[in-house]
C-alpha positions in Angstrom: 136.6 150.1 58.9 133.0 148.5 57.8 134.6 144.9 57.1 136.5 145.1 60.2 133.3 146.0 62.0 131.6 142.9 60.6 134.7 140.3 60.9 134.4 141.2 64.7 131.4 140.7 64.5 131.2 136.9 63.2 134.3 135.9 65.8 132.7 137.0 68.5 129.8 135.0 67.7 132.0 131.9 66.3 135.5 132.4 68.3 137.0 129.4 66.5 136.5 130.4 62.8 139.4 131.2 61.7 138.5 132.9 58.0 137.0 135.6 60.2 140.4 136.1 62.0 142.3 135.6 58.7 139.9 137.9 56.6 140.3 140.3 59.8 144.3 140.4 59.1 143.9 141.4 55.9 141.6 144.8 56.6 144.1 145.6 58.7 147.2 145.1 56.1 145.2 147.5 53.6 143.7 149.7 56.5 146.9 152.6 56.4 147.0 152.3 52.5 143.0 153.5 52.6 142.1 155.5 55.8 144.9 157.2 56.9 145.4 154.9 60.1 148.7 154.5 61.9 151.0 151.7 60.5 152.3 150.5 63.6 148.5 149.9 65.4 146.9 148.4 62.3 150.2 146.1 61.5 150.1 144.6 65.2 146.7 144.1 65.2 146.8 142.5 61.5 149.4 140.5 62.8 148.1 139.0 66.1 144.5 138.1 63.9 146.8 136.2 61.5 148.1 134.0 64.3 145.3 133.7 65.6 143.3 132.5 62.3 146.6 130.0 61.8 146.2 128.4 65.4 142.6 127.7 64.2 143.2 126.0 61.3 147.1 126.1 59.5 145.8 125.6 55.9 143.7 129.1 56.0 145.3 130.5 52.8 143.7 134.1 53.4 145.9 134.1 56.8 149.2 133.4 54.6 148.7 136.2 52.5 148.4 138.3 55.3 151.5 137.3 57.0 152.9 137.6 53.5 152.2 141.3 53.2 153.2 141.8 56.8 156.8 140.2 56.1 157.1 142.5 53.4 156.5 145.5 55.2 159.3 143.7 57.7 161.7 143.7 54.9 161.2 140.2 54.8 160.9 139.2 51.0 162.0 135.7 51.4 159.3 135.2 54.1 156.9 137.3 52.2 157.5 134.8 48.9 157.3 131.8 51.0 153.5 133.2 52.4 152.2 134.0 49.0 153.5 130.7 47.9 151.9 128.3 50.3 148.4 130.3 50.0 148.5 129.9 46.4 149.3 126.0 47.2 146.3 126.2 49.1 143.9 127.9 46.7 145.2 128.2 44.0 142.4 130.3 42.8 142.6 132.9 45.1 143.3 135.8 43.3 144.8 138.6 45.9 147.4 135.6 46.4 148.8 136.0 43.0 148.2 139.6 43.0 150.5 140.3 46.3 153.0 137.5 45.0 153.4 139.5 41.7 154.3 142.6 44.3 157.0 140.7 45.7 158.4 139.5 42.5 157.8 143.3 41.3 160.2 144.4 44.5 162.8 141.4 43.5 162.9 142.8 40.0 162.1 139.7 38.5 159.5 141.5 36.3 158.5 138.8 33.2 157.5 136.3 36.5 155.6 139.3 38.1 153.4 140.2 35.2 152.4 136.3 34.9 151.2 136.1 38.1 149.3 139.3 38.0 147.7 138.5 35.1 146.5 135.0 36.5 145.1 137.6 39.0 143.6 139.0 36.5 141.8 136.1 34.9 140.5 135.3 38.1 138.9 138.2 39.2 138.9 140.7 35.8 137.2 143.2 37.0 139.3 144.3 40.0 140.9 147.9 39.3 143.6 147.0 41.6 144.3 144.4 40.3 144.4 146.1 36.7 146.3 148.8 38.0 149.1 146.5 38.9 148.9 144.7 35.4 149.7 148.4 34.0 152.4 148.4 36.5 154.1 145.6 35.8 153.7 146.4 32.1 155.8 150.1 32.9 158.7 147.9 35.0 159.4 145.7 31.6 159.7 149.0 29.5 156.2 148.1 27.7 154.6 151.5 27.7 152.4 151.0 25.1 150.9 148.4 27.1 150.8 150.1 30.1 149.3 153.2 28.8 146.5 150.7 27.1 146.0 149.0 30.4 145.7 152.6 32.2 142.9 153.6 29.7 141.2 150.6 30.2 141.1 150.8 33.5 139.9 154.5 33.8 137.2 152.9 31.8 136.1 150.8 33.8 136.3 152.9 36.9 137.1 156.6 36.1 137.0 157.5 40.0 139.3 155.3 40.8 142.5 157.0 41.6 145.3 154.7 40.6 143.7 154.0 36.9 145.0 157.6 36.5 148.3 157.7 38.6 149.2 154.2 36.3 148.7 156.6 33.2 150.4 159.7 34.7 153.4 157.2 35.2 153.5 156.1 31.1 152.9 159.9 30.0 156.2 160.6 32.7 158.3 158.2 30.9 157.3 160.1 27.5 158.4 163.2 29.6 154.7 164.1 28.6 154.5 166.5 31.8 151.2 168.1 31.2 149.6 165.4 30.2 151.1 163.7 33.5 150.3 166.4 35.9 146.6 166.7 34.3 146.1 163.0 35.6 147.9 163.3 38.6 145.4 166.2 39.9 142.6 164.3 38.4 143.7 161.4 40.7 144.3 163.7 43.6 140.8 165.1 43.6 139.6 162.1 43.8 142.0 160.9 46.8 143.1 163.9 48.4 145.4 162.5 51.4 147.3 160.2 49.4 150.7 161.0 49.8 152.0 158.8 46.7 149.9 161.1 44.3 151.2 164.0 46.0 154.8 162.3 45.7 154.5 161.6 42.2 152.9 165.4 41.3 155.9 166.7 43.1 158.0 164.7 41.1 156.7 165.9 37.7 156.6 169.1 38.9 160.8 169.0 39.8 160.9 167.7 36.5 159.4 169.9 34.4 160.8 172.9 36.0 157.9 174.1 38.1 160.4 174.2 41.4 158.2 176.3 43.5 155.1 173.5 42.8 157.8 171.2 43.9 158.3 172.4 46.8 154.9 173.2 48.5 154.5 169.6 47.6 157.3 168.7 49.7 156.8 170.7 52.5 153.5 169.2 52.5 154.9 165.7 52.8 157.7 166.5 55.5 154.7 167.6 57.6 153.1 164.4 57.0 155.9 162.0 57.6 156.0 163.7 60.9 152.4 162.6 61.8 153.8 159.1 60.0 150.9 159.6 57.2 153.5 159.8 54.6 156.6 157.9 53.9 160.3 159.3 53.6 160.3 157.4 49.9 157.3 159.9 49.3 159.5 162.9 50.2 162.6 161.2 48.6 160.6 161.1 45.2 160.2 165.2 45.4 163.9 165.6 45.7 164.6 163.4 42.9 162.3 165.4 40.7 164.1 168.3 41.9 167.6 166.9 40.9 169.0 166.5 44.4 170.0 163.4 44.9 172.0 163.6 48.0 168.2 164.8 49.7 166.5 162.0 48.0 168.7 159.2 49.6 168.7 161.0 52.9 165.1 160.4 52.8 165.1 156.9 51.8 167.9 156.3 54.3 165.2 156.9 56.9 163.1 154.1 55.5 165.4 151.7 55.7 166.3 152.4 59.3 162.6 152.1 60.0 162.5 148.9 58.5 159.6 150.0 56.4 159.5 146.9 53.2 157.4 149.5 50.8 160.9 150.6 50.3 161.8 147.9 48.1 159.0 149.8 45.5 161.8 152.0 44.4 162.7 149.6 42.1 160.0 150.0 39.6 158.4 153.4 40.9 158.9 156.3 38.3 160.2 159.0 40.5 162.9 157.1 41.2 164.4 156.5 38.2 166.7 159.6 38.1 168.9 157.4 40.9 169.4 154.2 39.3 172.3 154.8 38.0 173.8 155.8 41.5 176.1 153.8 43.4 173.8 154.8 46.5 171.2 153.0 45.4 173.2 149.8 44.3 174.1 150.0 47.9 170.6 150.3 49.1 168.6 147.4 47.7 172.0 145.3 48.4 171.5 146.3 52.2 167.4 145.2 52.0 168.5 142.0 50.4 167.8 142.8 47.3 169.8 141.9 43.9 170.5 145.9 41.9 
Protein backbone atom coordinates (compact mmCIF):
# COMPACT_ATOMS: atom_id res chain seq x y z
CA UNK A 1 0.00 0.00 0.00
CA UNK A 2 3.26 2.38 0.68
CA UNK A 3 4.63 1.84 -3.14
CA UNK A 4 1.26 2.38 -4.46
CA UNK A 5 1.04 5.54 -2.31
CA UNK A 6 4.27 6.89 -3.85
CA UNK A 7 3.67 5.58 -7.71
CA UNK A 8 0.59 7.91 -7.45
CA UNK A 9 2.37 10.10 -6.32
CA UNK A 10 5.19 10.57 -9.12
CA UNK A 11 2.16 10.24 -12.04
CA UNK A 12 0.35 12.73 -10.76
CA UNK A 13 3.25 14.97 -10.81
CA UNK A 14 4.62 13.44 -14.36
CA UNK A 15 1.21 11.98 -16.01
CA UNK A 16 3.15 10.75 -19.00
CA UNK A 17 5.82 8.53 -17.28
CA UNK A 18 4.92 5.54 -17.87
CA UNK A 19 7.40 3.28 -15.36
CA UNK A 20 5.25 4.93 -12.75
CA UNK A 21 2.02 3.51 -14.28
CA UNK A 22 3.88 0.17 -15.15
CA UNK A 23 5.58 -0.08 -11.57
CA UNK A 24 1.92 0.92 -10.33
CA UNK A 25 0.56 -2.45 -12.17
CA UNK A 26 2.69 -4.46 -10.56
CA UNK A 27 1.74 -3.44 -6.66
CA UNK A 28 -1.41 -4.17 -7.67
CA UNK A 29 -0.64 -7.81 -9.18
CA UNK A 30 1.07 -8.71 -5.73
CA UNK A 31 -1.33 -6.49 -3.56
CA UNK A 32 -4.11 -9.72 -2.74
CA UNK A 33 -1.01 -12.14 -2.33
CA UNK A 34 0.27 -9.60 0.60
CA UNK A 35 -2.64 -7.60 2.29
CA UNK A 36 -5.57 -9.44 2.07
CA UNK A 37 -7.18 -7.04 -0.68
CA UNK A 38 -9.96 -8.13 -3.02
CA UNK A 39 -8.75 -9.83 -6.35
CA UNK A 40 -11.18 -8.42 -8.51
CA UNK A 41 -10.49 -4.45 -7.38
CA UNK A 42 -6.69 -4.77 -7.27
CA UNK A 43 -6.66 -6.96 -10.76
CA UNK A 44 -8.71 -4.08 -12.62
CA UNK A 45 -6.88 -1.45 -11.34
CA UNK A 46 -3.46 -3.39 -12.11
CA UNK A 47 -4.76 -3.82 -15.30
CA UNK A 48 -6.00 -0.37 -16.49
CA UNK A 49 -2.20 1.13 -15.07
CA UNK A 50 -0.65 -1.45 -17.42
CA UNK A 51 -2.44 0.03 -20.42
CA UNK A 52 -1.93 2.92 -19.50
CA UNK A 53 2.06 2.67 -18.81
CA UNK A 54 1.97 0.70 -22.55
CA UNK A 55 0.08 3.74 -24.36
CA UNK A 56 3.06 5.82 -22.90
CA UNK A 57 5.68 4.08 -24.15
CA UNK A 58 5.24 0.16 -25.75
CA UNK A 59 8.73 -1.05 -24.84
CA UNK A 60 8.17 -0.57 -20.83
CA UNK A 61 9.18 -4.13 -19.96
CA UNK A 62 7.88 -3.68 -16.22
CA UNK A 63 4.30 -3.11 -17.93
CA UNK A 64 4.70 -6.62 -19.82
CA UNK A 65 5.30 -8.48 -16.80
CA UNK A 66 2.39 -7.13 -15.36
CA UNK A 67 0.04 -7.96 -18.07
CA UNK A 68 1.93 -11.25 -17.91
CA UNK A 69 0.82 -12.07 -14.43
CA UNK A 70 -2.63 -10.76 -15.11
CA UNK A 71 -3.08 -13.24 -18.19
CA UNK A 72 -2.13 -15.83 -15.92
CA UNK A 73 -4.61 -15.25 -13.40
CA UNK A 74 -6.98 -15.12 -16.74
CA UNK A 75 -5.98 -18.56 -17.52
CA UNK A 76 -4.11 -17.21 -20.19
CA UNK A 77 -0.67 -19.02 -20.26
CA UNK A 78 0.01 -18.54 -23.78
CA UNK A 79 -0.49 -14.82 -23.31
CA UNK A 80 1.11 -14.88 -20.06
CA UNK A 81 4.47 -16.55 -21.83
CA UNK A 82 4.31 -14.28 -24.63
CA UNK A 83 4.46 -11.08 -21.81
CA UNK A 84 7.24 -12.52 -19.86
CA UNK A 85 8.91 -13.12 -23.09
CA UNK A 86 8.99 -9.68 -24.74
CA UNK A 87 9.88 -8.03 -21.20
CA UNK A 88 12.84 -10.20 -21.00
CA UNK A 89 13.54 -9.07 -24.79
CA UNK A 90 13.44 -5.81 -23.45
CA UNK A 91 15.67 -6.09 -20.40
CA UNK A 92 17.03 -8.83 -20.33
CA UNK A 93 18.30 -8.24 -16.87
CA UNK A 94 15.26 -7.68 -15.18
CA UNK A 95 15.06 -10.18 -12.82
CA UNK A 96 11.10 -10.53 -11.69
CA UNK A 97 10.84 -11.15 -15.56
CA UNK A 98 12.51 -14.43 -15.37
CA UNK A 99 11.31 -15.06 -12.06
CA UNK A 100 7.35 -14.94 -13.19
CA UNK A 101 8.45 -16.65 -16.63
CA UNK A 102 9.86 -19.62 -14.50
CA UNK A 103 6.04 -19.59 -12.83
CA UNK A 104 4.56 -20.06 -16.01
CA UNK A 105 6.81 -22.67 -17.27
CA UNK A 106 6.36 -24.16 -13.47
CA UNK A 107 2.28 -24.21 -14.34
CA UNK A 108 3.13 -25.83 -18.04
CA UNK A 109 5.18 -28.50 -16.32
CA UNK A 110 8.03 -27.91 -18.23
CA UNK A 111 10.15 -27.95 -14.98
CA UNK A 112 14.22 -28.40 -16.30
CA UNK A 113 13.25 -24.80 -18.48
CA UNK A 114 11.64 -23.40 -15.17
CA UNK A 115 14.50 -23.89 -12.87
CA UNK A 116 16.89 -22.22 -15.53
CA UNK A 117 15.11 -19.29 -15.66
CA UNK A 118 14.65 -18.95 -12.00
CA UNK A 119 18.02 -19.36 -11.37
CA UNK A 120 19.05 -16.49 -13.92
CA UNK A 121 16.68 -14.74 -11.50
CA UNK A 122 18.66 -15.69 -9.08
CA UNK A 123 21.99 -14.46 -10.31
CA UNK A 124 20.55 -11.31 -10.85
CA UNK A 125 19.20 -10.40 -7.80
CA UNK A 126 20.72 -13.23 -5.15
CA UNK A 127 19.46 -12.09 -2.40
CA UNK A 128 15.72 -12.02 -3.00
CA UNK A 129 13.91 -14.65 -0.70
CA UNK A 130 11.23 -14.97 -3.18
CA UNK A 131 13.07 -15.45 -5.49
CA UNK A 132 14.99 -18.27 -3.53
CA UNK A 133 11.89 -19.63 -2.43
CA UNK A 134 10.92 -20.39 -5.94
CA UNK A 135 14.48 -21.87 -6.81
CA UNK A 136 13.45 -24.49 -3.82
CA UNK A 137 10.31 -24.92 -5.62
CA UNK A 138 11.30 -25.64 -8.73
CA UNK A 139 13.93 -27.93 -7.22
CA UNK A 140 10.66 -30.08 -5.27
CA UNK A 141 8.75 -30.15 -9.02
CA UNK A 142 11.97 -32.12 -10.61
CA UNK A 143 11.96 -34.66 -7.59
CA UNK A 144 15.33 -33.02 -6.31
CA UNK A 145 14.60 -32.86 -2.61
CA UNK A 146 17.89 -32.80 -1.49
CA UNK A 147 18.22 -29.65 -3.26
CA UNK A 148 15.25 -28.22 -2.29
CA UNK A 149 15.54 -28.89 1.32
CA UNK A 150 19.18 -27.21 0.95
CA UNK A 151 17.75 -24.23 -0.85
CA UNK A 152 14.96 -24.00 2.08
CA UNK A 153 17.67 -23.84 4.79
CA UNK A 154 19.46 -21.43 3.03
CA UNK A 155 16.87 -19.35 2.69
CA UNK A 156 15.59 -19.44 6.37
CA UNK A 157 19.09 -18.24 6.73
CA UNK A 158 19.06 -15.59 5.14
CA UNK A 159 15.71 -14.41 6.28
CA UNK A 160 14.28 -16.64 9.16
CA UNK A 161 10.97 -14.38 9.31
CA UNK A 162 10.24 -14.86 6.10
CA UNK A 163 7.31 -17.25 5.79
CA UNK A 164 7.74 -19.10 2.55
CA UNK A 165 11.65 -20.06 3.48
CA UNK A 166 9.73 -22.35 5.92
CA UNK A 167 6.59 -23.46 3.90
CA UNK A 168 9.45 -24.43 0.89
CA UNK A 169 11.00 -26.78 3.72
CA UNK A 170 7.66 -28.04 5.18
CA UNK A 171 6.98 -29.08 1.55
CA UNK A 172 10.51 -31.43 1.21
CA UNK A 173 9.93 -32.78 4.90
CA UNK A 174 6.03 -33.71 3.34
CA UNK A 175 7.47 -35.58 0.56
CA UNK A 176 9.64 -37.55 3.23
CA UNK A 177 6.21 -38.01 5.01
CA UNK A 178 8.26 -36.27 7.82
CA UNK A 179 4.90 -34.85 9.35
CA UNK A 180 6.15 -33.31 12.52
CA UNK A 181 8.95 -31.97 11.24
CA UNK A 182 6.45 -30.49 8.44
CA UNK A 183 3.80 -29.18 10.75
CA UNK A 184 6.60 -27.64 13.08
CA UNK A 185 7.54 -25.37 10.08
CA UNK A 186 4.28 -24.90 8.83
CA UNK A 187 3.15 -23.08 12.34
CA UNK A 188 6.49 -21.41 12.40
CA UNK A 189 5.50 -20.00 9.04
CA UNK A 190 2.03 -19.26 10.18
CA UNK A 191 3.06 -17.22 13.07
CA UNK A 192 4.79 -15.25 11.14
CA UNK A 193 1.87 -14.74 8.42
CA UNK A 194 -1.23 -15.45 10.13
CA UNK A 195 -3.93 -14.83 7.18
CA UNK A 196 -2.29 -16.77 4.65
CA UNK A 197 -4.63 -19.15 3.57
CA UNK A 198 -1.82 -21.37 1.63
CA UNK A 199 -0.04 -22.11 4.97
CA UNK A 200 -3.21 -22.77 6.46
CA UNK A 201 -3.92 -25.06 3.28
CA UNK A 202 -0.89 -26.86 3.41
CA UNK A 203 -1.09 -27.42 7.65
CA UNK A 204 -4.50 -28.80 6.88
CA UNK A 205 -3.09 -30.95 4.47
CA UNK A 206 -0.39 -32.48 6.69
CA UNK A 207 -2.68 -32.73 9.29
CA UNK A 208 -5.30 -35.09 6.89
CA UNK A 209 -2.28 -36.84 6.35
CA UNK A 210 -0.90 -37.77 9.32
CA UNK A 211 -4.16 -38.67 10.76
CA UNK A 212 -4.94 -35.66 12.97
CA UNK A 213 -8.66 -35.43 11.18
CA UNK A 214 -10.19 -33.18 13.73
CA UNK A 215 -6.86 -30.51 13.12
CA UNK A 216 -7.98 -31.05 9.55
CA UNK A 217 -10.94 -30.01 9.83
CA UNK A 218 -10.97 -26.76 11.97
CA UNK A 219 -8.54 -25.93 9.26
CA UNK A 220 -11.00 -26.34 6.72
CA UNK A 221 -13.81 -24.80 8.17
CA UNK A 222 -11.61 -22.00 8.56
CA UNK A 223 -10.92 -21.79 4.84
CA UNK A 224 -14.72 -22.30 3.66
CA UNK A 225 -15.34 -19.12 5.72
CA UNK A 226 -12.73 -17.39 3.95
CA UNK A 227 -13.41 -18.28 0.37
CA UNK A 228 -16.75 -16.91 1.22
CA UNK A 229 -15.22 -13.35 2.01
CA UNK A 230 -12.94 -14.40 -1.42
CA UNK A 231 -9.67 -14.26 0.96
CA UNK A 232 -8.99 -17.83 0.28
CA UNK A 233 -9.13 -19.92 -2.79
CA UNK A 234 -11.24 -23.16 -3.45
CA UNK A 235 -7.58 -24.93 -4.43
CA UNK A 236 -6.78 -23.88 -0.64
CA UNK A 237 -9.90 -25.78 0.64
CA UNK A 238 -9.40 -28.57 -2.16
CA UNK A 239 -5.84 -29.19 -0.63
CA UNK A 240 -7.56 -30.03 3.03
CA UNK A 241 -9.75 -32.63 1.38
CA UNK A 242 -6.93 -34.22 -0.32
CA UNK A 243 -5.10 -34.53 2.87
CA UNK A 244 -8.17 -35.95 4.23
CA UNK A 245 -8.46 -38.64 1.51
CA UNK A 246 -11.60 -37.32 -0.20
CA UNK A 247 -11.03 -36.82 -3.36
CA UNK A 248 -14.42 -36.40 -4.81
CA UNK A 249 -14.49 -32.96 -2.14
CA UNK A 250 -11.12 -31.96 -3.32
CA UNK A 251 -12.20 -31.72 -7.09
CA UNK A 252 -15.48 -30.16 -6.22
CA UNK A 253 -13.43 -27.40 -4.82
CA UNK A 254 -11.08 -26.97 -7.60
CA UNK A 255 -14.10 -27.26 -10.02
CA UNK A 256 -15.03 -23.92 -8.54
CA UNK A 257 -11.75 -22.38 -9.51
CA UNK A 258 -11.90 -23.23 -12.79
CA UNK A 259 -15.35 -21.81 -13.27
CA UNK A 260 -14.04 -18.58 -11.79
CA UNK A 261 -11.40 -18.50 -14.16
CA UNK A 262 -8.92 -18.12 -11.45
CA UNK A 263 -5.16 -19.07 -13.42
CA UNK A 264 -3.39 -19.85 -9.77
CA UNK A 265 -5.23 -23.01 -10.47
CA UNK A 266 -2.71 -24.22 -12.86
CA UNK A 267 -0.23 -24.39 -9.40
CA UNK A 268 -1.75 -27.79 -8.73
CA UNK A 269 0.62 -29.11 -10.82
CA UNK A 270 3.64 -28.80 -8.70
CA UNK A 271 1.89 -27.92 -5.26
CA UNK A 272 2.35 -30.80 -2.59
CA UNK A 273 -1.10 -31.23 -1.38
CA UNK A 274 -2.12 -32.11 -4.50
CA UNK A 275 -0.28 -34.85 -5.20
CA UNK A 276 -2.63 -37.54 -3.79
CA UNK A 277 -4.84 -36.72 -7.23
CA UNK A 278 -2.46 -37.05 -9.90
CA UNK A 279 -3.11 -40.16 -10.66
CA UNK A 280 -6.97 -39.35 -11.15
CA UNK A 281 -8.52 -39.23 -14.30
CA UNK A 282 -10.29 -35.94 -12.87
CA UNK A 283 -7.40 -34.21 -12.88
CA UNK A 284 -6.09 -35.38 -16.41
CA UNK A 285 -9.34 -33.77 -17.34
CA UNK A 286 -8.75 -30.61 -15.48
CA UNK A 287 -5.42 -29.20 -16.61
CA UNK A 288 -6.68 -30.61 -20.27
CA UNK A 289 -9.75 -28.15 -19.84
CA UNK A 290 -7.15 -24.97 -18.69
CA UNK A 291 -5.12 -25.76 -21.61
CA UNK A 292 -2.70 -27.46 -20.06
CA UNK A 293 -0.74 -30.75 -21.23
CA UNK A 294 -1.20 -33.69 -17.91
Amino acid sequence: PKAIAFYEQASARDPNYALAYADLANAYVLLPYYTGARRSDALAQAKENALKALQLDPNVAEAHVALGKLNFFNMDLAGSMREYQRAIELKPNYATAHQWYSLSLLEMGRFAEALAEIKRAQELDPISVIISNNVANDYLALGDINSSMEQSKRLIDLDPNYPRGHEALASAYLKQHRYPEAVAELQKAINLSPTDSVLQRDLGFTYGRSGKRVEAVNILNQLQALYEKQEAFGADVAGVYAGLGDKDKAFEWLEKDYQARNGRLARIRWNTPFDPLRADARYVDLLRRMGLEP
